[in-house]
C-alpha positions as CSV (number, residue, x, y, z in Angstrom):
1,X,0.0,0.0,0.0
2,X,2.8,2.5,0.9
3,X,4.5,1.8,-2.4
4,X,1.2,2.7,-4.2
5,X,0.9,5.6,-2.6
6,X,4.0,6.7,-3.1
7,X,3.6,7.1,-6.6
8,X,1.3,9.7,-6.8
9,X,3.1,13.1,-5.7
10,X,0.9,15.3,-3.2
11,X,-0.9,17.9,-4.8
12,X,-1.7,21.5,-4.0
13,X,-4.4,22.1,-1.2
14,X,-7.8,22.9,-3.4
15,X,-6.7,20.4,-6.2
16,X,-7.3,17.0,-4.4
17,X,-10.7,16.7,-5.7
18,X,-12.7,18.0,-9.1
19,X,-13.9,21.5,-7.9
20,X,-17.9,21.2,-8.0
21,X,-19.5,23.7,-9.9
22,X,-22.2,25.8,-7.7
23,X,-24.9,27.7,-9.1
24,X,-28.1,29.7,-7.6
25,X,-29.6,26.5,-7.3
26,X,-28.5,25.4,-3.8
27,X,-26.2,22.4,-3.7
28,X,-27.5,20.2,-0.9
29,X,-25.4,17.0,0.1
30,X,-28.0,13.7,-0.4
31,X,-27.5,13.4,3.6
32,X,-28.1,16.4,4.6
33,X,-31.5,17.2,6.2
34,X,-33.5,20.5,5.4
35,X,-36.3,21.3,7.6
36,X,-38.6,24.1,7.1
37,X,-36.2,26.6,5.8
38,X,-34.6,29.2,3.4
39,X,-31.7,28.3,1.7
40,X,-30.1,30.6,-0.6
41,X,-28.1,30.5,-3.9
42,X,-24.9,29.8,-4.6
43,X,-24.6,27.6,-1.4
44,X,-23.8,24.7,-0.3
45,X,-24.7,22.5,2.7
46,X,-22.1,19.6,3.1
47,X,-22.6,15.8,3.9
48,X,-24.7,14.7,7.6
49,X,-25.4,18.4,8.1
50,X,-29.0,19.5,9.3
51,X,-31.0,23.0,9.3
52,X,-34.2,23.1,10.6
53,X,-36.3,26.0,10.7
54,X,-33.6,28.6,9.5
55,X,-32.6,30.6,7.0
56,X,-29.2,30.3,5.4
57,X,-28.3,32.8,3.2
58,X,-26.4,33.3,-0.5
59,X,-23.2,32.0,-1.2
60,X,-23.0,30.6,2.4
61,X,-22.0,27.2,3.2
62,X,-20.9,23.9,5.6
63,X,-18.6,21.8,5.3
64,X,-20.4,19.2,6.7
65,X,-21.8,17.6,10.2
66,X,-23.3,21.1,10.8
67,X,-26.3,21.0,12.7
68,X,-28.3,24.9,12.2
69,X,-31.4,24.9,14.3
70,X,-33.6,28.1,14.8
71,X,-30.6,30.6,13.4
72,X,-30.6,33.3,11.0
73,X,-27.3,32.6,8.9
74,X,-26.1,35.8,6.7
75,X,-24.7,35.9,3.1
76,X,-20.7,34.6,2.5
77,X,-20.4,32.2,5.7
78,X,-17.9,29.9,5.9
79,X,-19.5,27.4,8.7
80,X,-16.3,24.7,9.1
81,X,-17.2,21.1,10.0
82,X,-18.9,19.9,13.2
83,X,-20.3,22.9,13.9
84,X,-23.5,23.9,16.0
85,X,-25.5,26.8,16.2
86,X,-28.7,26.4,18.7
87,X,-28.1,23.4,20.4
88,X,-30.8,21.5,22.8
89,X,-30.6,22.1,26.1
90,X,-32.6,20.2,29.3
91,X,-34.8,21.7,32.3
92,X,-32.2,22.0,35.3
93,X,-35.1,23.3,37.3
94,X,-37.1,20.0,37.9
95,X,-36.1,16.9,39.8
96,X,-34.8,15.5,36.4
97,X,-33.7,16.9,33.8
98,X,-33.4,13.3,31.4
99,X,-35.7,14.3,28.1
100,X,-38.2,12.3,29.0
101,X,-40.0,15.3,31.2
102,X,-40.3,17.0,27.2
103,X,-40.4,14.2,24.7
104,X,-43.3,12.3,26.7
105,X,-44.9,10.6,23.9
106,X,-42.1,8.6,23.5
107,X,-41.6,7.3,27.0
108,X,-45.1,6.5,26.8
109,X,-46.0,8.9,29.7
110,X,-48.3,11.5,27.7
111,X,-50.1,12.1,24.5
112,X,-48.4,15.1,23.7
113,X,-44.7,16.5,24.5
114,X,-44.0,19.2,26.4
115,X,-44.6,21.7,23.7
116,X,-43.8,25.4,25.4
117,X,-40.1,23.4,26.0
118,X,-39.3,23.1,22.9
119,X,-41.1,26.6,22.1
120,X,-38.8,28.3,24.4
121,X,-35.4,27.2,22.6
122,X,-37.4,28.4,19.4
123,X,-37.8,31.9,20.5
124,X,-34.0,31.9,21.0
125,X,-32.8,32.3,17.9
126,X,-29.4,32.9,16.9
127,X,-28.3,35.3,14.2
128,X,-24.9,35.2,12.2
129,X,-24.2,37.8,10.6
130,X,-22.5,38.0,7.1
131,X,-19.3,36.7,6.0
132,X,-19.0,35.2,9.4
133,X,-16.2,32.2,9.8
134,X,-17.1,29.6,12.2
135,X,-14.3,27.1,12.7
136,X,-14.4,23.6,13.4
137,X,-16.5,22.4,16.3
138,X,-17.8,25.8,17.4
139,X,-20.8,25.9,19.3
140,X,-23.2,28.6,19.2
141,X,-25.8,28.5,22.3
142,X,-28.9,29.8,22.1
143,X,-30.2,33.7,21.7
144,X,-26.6,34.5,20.7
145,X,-25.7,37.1,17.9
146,X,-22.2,36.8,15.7
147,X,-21.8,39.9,13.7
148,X,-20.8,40.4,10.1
149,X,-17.0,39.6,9.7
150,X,-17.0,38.1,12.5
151,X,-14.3,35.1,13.2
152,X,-15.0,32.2,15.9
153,X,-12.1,29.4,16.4
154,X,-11.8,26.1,16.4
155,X,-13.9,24.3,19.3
156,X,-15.1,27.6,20.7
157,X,-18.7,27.5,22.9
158,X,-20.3,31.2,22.2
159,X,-22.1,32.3,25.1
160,X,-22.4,35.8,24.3
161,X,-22.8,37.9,21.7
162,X,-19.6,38.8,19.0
163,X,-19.4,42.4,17.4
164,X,-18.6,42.8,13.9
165,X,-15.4,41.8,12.9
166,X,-14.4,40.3,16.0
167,X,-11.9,37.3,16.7
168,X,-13.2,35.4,19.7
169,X,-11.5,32.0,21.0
170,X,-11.8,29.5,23.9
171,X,-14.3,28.2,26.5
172,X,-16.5,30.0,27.0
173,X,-15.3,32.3,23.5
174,X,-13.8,35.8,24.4
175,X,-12.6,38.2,21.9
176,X,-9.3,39.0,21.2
177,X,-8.6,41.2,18.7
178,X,-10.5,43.0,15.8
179,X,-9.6,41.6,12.2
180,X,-9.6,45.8,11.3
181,X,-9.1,49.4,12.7
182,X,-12.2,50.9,14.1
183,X,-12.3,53.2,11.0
184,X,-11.8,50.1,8.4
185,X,-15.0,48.7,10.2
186,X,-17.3,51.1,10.1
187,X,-16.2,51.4,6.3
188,X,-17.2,47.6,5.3
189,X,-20.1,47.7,7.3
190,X,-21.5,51.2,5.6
191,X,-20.6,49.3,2.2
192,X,-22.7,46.7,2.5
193,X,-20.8,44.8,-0.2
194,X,-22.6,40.9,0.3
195,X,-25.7,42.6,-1.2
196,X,-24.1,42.9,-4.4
197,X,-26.2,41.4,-7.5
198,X,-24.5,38.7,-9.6
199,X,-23.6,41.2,-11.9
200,X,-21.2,43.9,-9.6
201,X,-20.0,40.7,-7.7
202,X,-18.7,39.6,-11.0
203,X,-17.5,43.2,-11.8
204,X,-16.0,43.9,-9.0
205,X,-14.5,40.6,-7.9
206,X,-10.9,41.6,-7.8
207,X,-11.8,44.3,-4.9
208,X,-12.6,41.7,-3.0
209,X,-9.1,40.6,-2.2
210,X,-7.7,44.1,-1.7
211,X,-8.8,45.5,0.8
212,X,-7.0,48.7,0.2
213,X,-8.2,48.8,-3.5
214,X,-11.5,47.8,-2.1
215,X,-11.7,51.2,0.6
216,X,-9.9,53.4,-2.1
């Protein structure tokens, strides 16, 4: 097996695989689960990932295993594997907090779940704003807002909301630095640039990766 391997030199990162082509039809991984939701163009929504009663917005995407529950997601995310936005959480407050005290039908001890449970985690939604990077294995709990530009690292629980353009790390996540000057900030905000059409995105595509050209 080594000797097979060994004849095939590495190659570049990004050139492993055919590049798939996206389009403004979403591109929606045969195991992935889509509940009740929006789902944008150009995006993609990776192998075992779920979404349920979201909206998840153009050119966004995850990589996979990403379970999206109750969450606005903005435009241009990058939402890395194993990520989760929303997660369940149990009733501390009683004598037990095992999830048979909500999901009753399936214990057998009630003809209906414990409904204003599960309506409480739903009026906690989370909101991510645009171009937000989650890495791998972030989780962000419930109610809690990321802003636009925002960064979150790898294996990161978000327990409070992230400004704009904000790098926030750790357990639970604190920020700890700003990707730009205040100025540059307030600048990409006022632009507004992930609301381009198709047409100035294509136009202006270059900008993109200057930001210095972009600001000009």
């Amino acid at each position: 097996m080594l000797e097979f391997i060994a004849r095939f030199p590495a190659q570049p990162e990004g050139l492993s695989r055919p590049a798939r082509r996206l389009s403004e039809r979403p591109t929606i991984h045969p195991t992935a689960t889509i509940r009740d939701s929006f789902i944008g163009s150009w995006t993609d929504i990776g192998p075992n990932s779920q979404i349920v009663e979201s909206a998840f917005g153009d050119y966004s995407y995850a990589a996979g295993d990403a379970s999206i529950i109750y969450t606005e997601v903005g435009k241009f995310c990058s939402i890395a594997s194993h990520v989760r936005i929303n997660p369940g959480n149990h009733p501390m407050e009683r004598v037990t907090q095992h999830h048979l005290t909500y999901r009753r039908v399936q214990y057998g001890l009630g003809e209906v779940d414990d409904l204003a449970f599960f309506d409480w985690r739903r009026e906690h939604r989370c909101r991510i704003g645009h171009d937000v990077w989650l890495g791998h294995g972030a989780v962000i709990m419930p109610g809690v807002a990321i802003g636009t530009g925002a960064v979150v690292g790898s294996g990161a629980v978000v327990t409070k909301d992230i400004a704009p353009y904000t790098i926030a790390v750790g357990v639970p996540a604190r920020p700890i630095r700003t990707r730009f000057p205040n100025a540059v900030i307030e600048r990409l905000l006022a632009s507004a640039w992930w609301d381009w059409d198709r047409a100035t995105l294509e136009a202006r595509f270059e900008e993109l990766l200057d930001l210095d050209r972009f600001l000009g």
